[in-house]
C-alpha positions as CSV (number, residue, x, y, z in Angstrom):
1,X,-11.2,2.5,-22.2
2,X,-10.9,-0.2,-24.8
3,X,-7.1,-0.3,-23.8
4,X,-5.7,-3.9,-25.0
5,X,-9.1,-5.3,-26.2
6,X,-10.8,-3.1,-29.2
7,X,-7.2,-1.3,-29.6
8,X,-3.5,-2.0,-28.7
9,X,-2.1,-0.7,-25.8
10,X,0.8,1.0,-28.5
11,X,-1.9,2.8,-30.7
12,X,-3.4,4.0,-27.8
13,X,-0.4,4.8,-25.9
14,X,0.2,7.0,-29.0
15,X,-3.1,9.0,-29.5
16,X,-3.3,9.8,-25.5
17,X,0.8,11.1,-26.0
18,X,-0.6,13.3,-28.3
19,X,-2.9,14.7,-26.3
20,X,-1.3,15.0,-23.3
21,X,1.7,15.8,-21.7
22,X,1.4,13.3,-19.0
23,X,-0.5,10.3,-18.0
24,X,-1.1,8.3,-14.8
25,X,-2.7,4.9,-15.2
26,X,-4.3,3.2,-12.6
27,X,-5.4,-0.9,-13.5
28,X,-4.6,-4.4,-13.3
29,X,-2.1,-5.7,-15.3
30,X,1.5,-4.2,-14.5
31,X,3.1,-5.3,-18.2
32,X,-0.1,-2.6,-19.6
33,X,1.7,0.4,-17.7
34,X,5.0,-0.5,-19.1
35,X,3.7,-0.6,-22.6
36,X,2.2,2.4,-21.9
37,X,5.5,4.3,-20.6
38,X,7.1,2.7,-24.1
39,X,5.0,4.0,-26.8
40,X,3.3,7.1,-25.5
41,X,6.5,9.5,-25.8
42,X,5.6,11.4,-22.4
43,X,5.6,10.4,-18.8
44,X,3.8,7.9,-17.5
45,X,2.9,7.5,-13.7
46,X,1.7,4.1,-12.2
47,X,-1.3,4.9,-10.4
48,X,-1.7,1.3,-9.5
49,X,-1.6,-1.8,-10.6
50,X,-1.8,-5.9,-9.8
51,X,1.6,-5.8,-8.5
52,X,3.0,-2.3,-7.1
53,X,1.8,1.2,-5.5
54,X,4.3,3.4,-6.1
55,X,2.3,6.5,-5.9
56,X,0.7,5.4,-3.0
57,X,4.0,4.9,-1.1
58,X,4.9,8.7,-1.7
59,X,2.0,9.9,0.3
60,X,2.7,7.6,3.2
61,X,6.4,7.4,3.9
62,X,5.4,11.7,3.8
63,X,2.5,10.8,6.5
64,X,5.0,8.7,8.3
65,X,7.6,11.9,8.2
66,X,4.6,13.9,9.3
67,X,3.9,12.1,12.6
68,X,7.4,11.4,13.7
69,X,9.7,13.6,12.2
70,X,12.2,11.2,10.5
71,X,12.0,8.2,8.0
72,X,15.3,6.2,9.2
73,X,14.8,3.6,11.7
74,X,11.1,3.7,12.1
75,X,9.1,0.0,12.5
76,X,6.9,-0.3,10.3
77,X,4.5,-3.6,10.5
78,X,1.7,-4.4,6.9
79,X,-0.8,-6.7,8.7
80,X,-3.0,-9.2,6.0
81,X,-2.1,-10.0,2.1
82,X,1.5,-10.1,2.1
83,X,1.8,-10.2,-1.6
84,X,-0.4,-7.5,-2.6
85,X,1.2,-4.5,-4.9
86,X,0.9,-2.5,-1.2
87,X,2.5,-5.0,0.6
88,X,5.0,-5.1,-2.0
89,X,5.6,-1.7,-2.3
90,X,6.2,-0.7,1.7
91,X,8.8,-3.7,1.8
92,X,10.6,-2.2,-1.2
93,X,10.2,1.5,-0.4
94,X,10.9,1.0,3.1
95,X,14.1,-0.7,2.5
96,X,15.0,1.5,-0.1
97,X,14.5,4.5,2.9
98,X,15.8,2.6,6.1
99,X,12.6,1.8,7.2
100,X,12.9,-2.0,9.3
101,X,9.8,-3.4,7.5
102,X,7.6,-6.4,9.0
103,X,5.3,-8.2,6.3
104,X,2.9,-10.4,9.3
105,X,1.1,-12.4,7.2
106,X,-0.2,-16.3,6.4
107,X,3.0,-18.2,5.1
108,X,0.8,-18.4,1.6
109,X,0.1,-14.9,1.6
110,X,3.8,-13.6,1.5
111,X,6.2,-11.8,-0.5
112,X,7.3,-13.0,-4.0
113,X,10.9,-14.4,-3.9
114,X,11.9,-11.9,-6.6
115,X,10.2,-8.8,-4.6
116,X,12.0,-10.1,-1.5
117,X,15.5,-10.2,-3.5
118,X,15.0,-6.6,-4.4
119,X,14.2,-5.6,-0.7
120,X,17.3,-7.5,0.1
121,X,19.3,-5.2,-2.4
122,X,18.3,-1.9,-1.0
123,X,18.6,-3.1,2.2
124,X,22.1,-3.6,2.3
125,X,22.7,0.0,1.0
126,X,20.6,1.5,3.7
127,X,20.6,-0.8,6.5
128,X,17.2,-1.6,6.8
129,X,16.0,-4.5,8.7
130,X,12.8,-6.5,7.2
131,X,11.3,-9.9,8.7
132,X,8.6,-11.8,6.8
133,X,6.6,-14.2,9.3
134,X,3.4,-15.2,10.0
135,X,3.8,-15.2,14.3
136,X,2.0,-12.2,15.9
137,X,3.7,-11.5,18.9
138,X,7.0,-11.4,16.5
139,X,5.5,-9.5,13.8
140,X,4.1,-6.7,16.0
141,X,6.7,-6.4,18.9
142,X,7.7,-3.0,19.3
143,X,6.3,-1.4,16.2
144,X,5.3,2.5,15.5
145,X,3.4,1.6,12.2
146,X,0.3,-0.7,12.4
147,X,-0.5,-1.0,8.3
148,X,-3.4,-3.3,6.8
149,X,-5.4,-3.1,3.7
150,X,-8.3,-5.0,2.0
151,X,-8.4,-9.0,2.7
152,X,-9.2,-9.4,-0.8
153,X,-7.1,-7.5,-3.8
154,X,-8.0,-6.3,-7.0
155,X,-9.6,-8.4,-9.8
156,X,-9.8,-11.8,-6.5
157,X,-12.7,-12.8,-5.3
158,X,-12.1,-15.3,-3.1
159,X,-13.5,-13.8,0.1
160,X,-14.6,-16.9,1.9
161,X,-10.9,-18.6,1.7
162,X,-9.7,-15.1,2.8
163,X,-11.7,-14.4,5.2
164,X,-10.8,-18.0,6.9
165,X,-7.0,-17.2,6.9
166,X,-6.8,-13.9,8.0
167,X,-9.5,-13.4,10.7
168,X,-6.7,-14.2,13.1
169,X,-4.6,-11.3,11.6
170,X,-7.4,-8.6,11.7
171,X,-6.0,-5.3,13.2
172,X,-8.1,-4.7,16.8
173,X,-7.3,-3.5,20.0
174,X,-5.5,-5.9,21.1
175,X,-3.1,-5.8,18.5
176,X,-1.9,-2.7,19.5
177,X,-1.6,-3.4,23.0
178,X,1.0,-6.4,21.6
179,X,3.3,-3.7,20.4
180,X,3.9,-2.7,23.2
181,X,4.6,0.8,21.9
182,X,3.8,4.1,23.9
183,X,0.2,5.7,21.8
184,X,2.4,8.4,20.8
185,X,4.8,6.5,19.2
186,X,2.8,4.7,17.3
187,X,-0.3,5.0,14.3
188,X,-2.6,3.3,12.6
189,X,-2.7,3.3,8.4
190,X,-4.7,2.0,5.6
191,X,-4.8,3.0,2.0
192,X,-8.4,2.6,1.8
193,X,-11.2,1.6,1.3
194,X,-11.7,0.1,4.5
195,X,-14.1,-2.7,5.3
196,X,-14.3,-1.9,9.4
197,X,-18.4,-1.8,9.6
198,X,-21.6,-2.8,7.6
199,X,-21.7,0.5,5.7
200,X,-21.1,-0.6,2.4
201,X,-22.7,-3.0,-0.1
202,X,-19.7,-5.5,0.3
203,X,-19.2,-5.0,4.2
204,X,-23.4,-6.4,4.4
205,X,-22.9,-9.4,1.7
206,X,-19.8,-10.5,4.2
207,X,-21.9,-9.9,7.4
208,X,-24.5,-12.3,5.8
209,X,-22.7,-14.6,4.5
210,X,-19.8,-15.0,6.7
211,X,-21.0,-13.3,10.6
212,X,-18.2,-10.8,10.2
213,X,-19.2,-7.4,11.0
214,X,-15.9,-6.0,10.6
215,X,-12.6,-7.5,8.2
216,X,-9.3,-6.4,8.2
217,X,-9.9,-3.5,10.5
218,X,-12.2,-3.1,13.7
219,X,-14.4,0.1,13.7
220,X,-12.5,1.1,17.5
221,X,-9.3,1.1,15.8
222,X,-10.4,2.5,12.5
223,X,-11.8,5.7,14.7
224,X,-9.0,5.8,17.4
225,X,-7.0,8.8,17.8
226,X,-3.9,6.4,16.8
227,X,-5.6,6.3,13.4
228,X,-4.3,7.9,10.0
229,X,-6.2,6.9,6.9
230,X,-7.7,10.4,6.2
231,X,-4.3,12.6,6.2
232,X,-2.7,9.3,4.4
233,X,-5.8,9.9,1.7
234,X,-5.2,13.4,1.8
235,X,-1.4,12.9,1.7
236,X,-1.9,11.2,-2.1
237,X,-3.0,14.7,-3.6
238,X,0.7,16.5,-2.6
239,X,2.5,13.8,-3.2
240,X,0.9,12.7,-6.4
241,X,1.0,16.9,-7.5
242,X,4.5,16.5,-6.3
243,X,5.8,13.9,-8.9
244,X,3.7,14.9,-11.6
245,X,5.7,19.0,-11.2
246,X,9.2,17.0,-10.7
247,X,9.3,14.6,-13.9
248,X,6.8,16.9,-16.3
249,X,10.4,19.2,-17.5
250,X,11.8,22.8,-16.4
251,X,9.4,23.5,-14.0
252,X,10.6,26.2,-11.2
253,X,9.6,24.7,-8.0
254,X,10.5,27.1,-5.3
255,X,12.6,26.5,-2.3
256,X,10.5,26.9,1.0
């Protein structure tokens, strides 16, 4: 689409409202969704953007419900970018569900002050717990939720500083044996894609270039029977169907 650069995000905001009853936009810039959700006169879902993943929350907190029954209380550790819209988004949601979320991540790849401040907010209404550090053995320590995504987030390309800073923080085997955590109490997750092999275009150019065969992942974690990714990806289709028949008007939604 020529959103924002042949046409304003308003005129086109208004055609696609006229069109359609709904619209979910997934992009980069998070002030081009807001616009959106100003002018087009019907809802509008954030797919994704630069700096939050809401959508993408609703399908894991359900896969998180899914494996262990309950929301409240659960550990839940994001492993990598600390101030990517994912990261953001678990620290917020979690806190916003009693989830103690752990951002273990580089002490320049961590949360914004202001997303921090609105953890801090939901926190106290729930009694969440949240650390934000950059040790390990502190970040991992008893956790149920192992969660990591892409060293490199959308519209960066910066993959040889990133690749330097967070090779230490790269989910493996022995990152789960740190938790300490029976395997039955505790998953893997990743909101894909995942660079854990040599099977994609990008995963070869950082083999050559850098002698990493796998990034923020290890292939023997990615296919462990701790991991989650695939019901997480499936997850997205309910959840997404989900807030799309709750905000869209008088729809019956039966009671199972």
């Amino acid at each position: 689409m020529q959103l924002g650069n042949k046409e304003s995000i308003a005129d086109t905001a208004k055609v696609l409202g006229r069109m359609f009853d709904g619209i979910e936009y997934r992009g980069f810039a998070h002030a081009d969704v807001t616009a959106l959700a100003k002018y087009a006169g019907v809802p509008v879902w954030n797919g994704l953007t630069d700096q939050w993943h809401p959508t993408q929350m609703i399908a894991d907190f359900m896969t998180f419900k899914e494996n262990f029954g309950h929301l409240q209380g659960i550990n839940l550790t994001f492993v990598g970018d600390g101030r990517n819209n994912v990261a953001n988004d678990l620290l917020v949601t979690g806190s916003m569900l009693g989830v103690n979320v752990r951002i273990l991540a580089p002490q320049t790849l961590q949360p914004a002050p202001e997303v921090v401040a609105l953890a801090k907010q939901f926190a106290a209404q729930t009694g969440a717990k949240f650390l934000i550090t950059d040790d390990l053995k502190q970040g991992v320590a008893g956790t149920n939720v192992i969660y990591t995504d892409v060293w490199v987030s959308m519209g960066e390309d910066n993959w040889e500083e990133r690749v330097k800073a967070l090779k230490p923080y790269q989910v493996n085997q022995a990152m789960l044996a740190a938790t300490g955590t029976p395997d039955d109490q505790l998953i893997f997750m990743h909101c894909l894609p995942a660079f854990h092999d040599t099977q994609t275009t990008y995963g070869q150019e950082i083999a050559r270039k850098y002698g990493i065969t796998e990034m923020e992942v290890t292939d023997e974690v990615f296919q462990s029977p701790l991991a989650r990714q695939f019901e997480e990806a499936k997850n997205r289709l309910h959840a997404i169907k989900a807030i799309m028949a709750a905000t869209l008007g008088d729809l019956f939604i039966p009671r199972i």
